[in-house]
N, C-alpha and C positions, 0 to 999 in steps of 0.2 A: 518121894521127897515131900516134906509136912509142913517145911517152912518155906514161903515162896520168899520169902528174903534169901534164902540161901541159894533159890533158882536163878536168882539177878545176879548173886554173886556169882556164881559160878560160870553165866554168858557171860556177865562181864570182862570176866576172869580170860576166857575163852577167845572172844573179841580181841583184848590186848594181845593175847599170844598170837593170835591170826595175824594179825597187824602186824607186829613186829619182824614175824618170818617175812612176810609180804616183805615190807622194810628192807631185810637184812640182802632179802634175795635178790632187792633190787640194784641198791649198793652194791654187792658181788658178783651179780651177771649186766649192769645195764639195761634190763628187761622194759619196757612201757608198760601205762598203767592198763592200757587193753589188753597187754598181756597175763598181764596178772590176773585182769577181770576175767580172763577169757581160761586161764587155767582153777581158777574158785569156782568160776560153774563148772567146769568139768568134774571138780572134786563134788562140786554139791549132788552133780546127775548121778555121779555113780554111789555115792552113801546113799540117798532115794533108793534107787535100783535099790539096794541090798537091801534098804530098810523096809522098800514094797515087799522083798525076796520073801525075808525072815517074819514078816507079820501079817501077809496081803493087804495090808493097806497103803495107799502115798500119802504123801503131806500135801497132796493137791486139790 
């Protein structure tokens, strides 16, 4: 991607949707926000994982 304007848009973009699910799921199940936190790392640990998988590299 060649325009880093379009990089912003698209976290940003990204962010809002994260957000929102977060949001929605909380509204629908009663969830706490440690839960929530507590299942985004999880989600984060495992795309690493695959991302170390498929490139050998981490984001670390």
């Amino acid at each position: 991607m060649a325009n880093p304007d379009q990089k912003i848009i698209l976290i940003d973009n990204a962010f809002e949707e994260i957000k929102n699910i977060c949001l929605n799921l909380q509204q629908d199940t009663d969830v706490s926000n440690s839960e929530i936190k507590s299942l985004l790392k999880l989600i984060i640990n495992e795309w690493e994982e695959k991302e170390e998988q498929k490139t050998g590299f981490g984001f670390r």
